[in-house]
N, C-alpha and C positions, 0 to 999 in steps of 0.2 A: 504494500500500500504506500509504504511511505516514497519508494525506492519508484511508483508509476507517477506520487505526486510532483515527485524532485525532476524527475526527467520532464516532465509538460511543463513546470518553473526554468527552465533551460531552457526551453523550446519558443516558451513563448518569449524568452531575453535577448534568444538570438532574433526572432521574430520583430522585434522591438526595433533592436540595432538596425537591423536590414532595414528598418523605413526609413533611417537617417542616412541611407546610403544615393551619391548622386553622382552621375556619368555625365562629361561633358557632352553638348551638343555638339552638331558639328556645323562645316558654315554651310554659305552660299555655295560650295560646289563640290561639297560630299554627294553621296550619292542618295539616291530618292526614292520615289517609290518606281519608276522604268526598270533603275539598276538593282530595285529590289525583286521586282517580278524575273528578271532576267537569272537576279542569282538564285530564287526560289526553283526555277527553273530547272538550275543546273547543280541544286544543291546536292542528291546524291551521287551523285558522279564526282562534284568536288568532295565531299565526304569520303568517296574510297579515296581520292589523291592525295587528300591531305592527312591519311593513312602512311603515307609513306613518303612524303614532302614536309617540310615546316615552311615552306614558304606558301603552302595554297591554303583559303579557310574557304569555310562555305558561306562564313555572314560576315560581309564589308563593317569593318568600324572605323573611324566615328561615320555616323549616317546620321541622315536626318532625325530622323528618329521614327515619329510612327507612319508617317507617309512609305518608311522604306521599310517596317513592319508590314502592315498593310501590303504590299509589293509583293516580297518576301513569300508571306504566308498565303495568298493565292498564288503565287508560282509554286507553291509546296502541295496547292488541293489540286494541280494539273496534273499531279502525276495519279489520283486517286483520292488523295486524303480519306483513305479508310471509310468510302463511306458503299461498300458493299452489302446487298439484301441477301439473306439466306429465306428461301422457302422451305418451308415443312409442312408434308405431307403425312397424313392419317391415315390408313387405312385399318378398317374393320373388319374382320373376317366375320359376316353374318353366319354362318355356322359355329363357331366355336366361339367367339366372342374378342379375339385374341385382336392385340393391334399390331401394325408394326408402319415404323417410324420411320421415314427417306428423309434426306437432306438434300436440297437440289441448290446450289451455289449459282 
């Protein structure tokens, strides 16, 4: 009990801290939300490169900020962004009562 309260007293301290945390902006010719879509785009492919590069990242800093968020994060739902339907099918055997369960992707 005591050892779940001490750990959530940590948690929300460090929680605390991090509000008082601040990143500079960037200027008039960082990059935006085009350079953001563009890197959204290409971010897993930079992801395996900068696997084995230090010089390549997949998110430009400093940026604008949420414009090249914004960018960014719909160049990352081009590739899918997880948003796949699974249907499920029922069948009943009227004879015996028994069901059985497909998954069709």
């Amino acid at each position: 009990m005591k050892r779940s309260i001490l750990t959530m007293a940590a948690f929300g301290a460090l929680l605390l801290l991090s509000a008082c945390a601040e990143r500079p902006m960037g200027g008039p010719h960082d990059p935006a939300l085009v350079r953001g879509l563009i890197d959204g785009l290409l971010a897993p492919i930079s992801f395996v490169i900068s696997l084995f590069s230090d010089t390549v990242r997949m998110y430009a800093y400093p940026n604008i900020g949420r414009w090249y968020d914004l960018g960014f994060l719909i160049g990352l739902s081009a590739w899918g962004g997880g948003a796949s339907t699974v249907t499920r099918y029922v069948y009943v055997d009227r004879r015996t009562g028994r069901t059985l369960d497909i998954e069709n992707r």
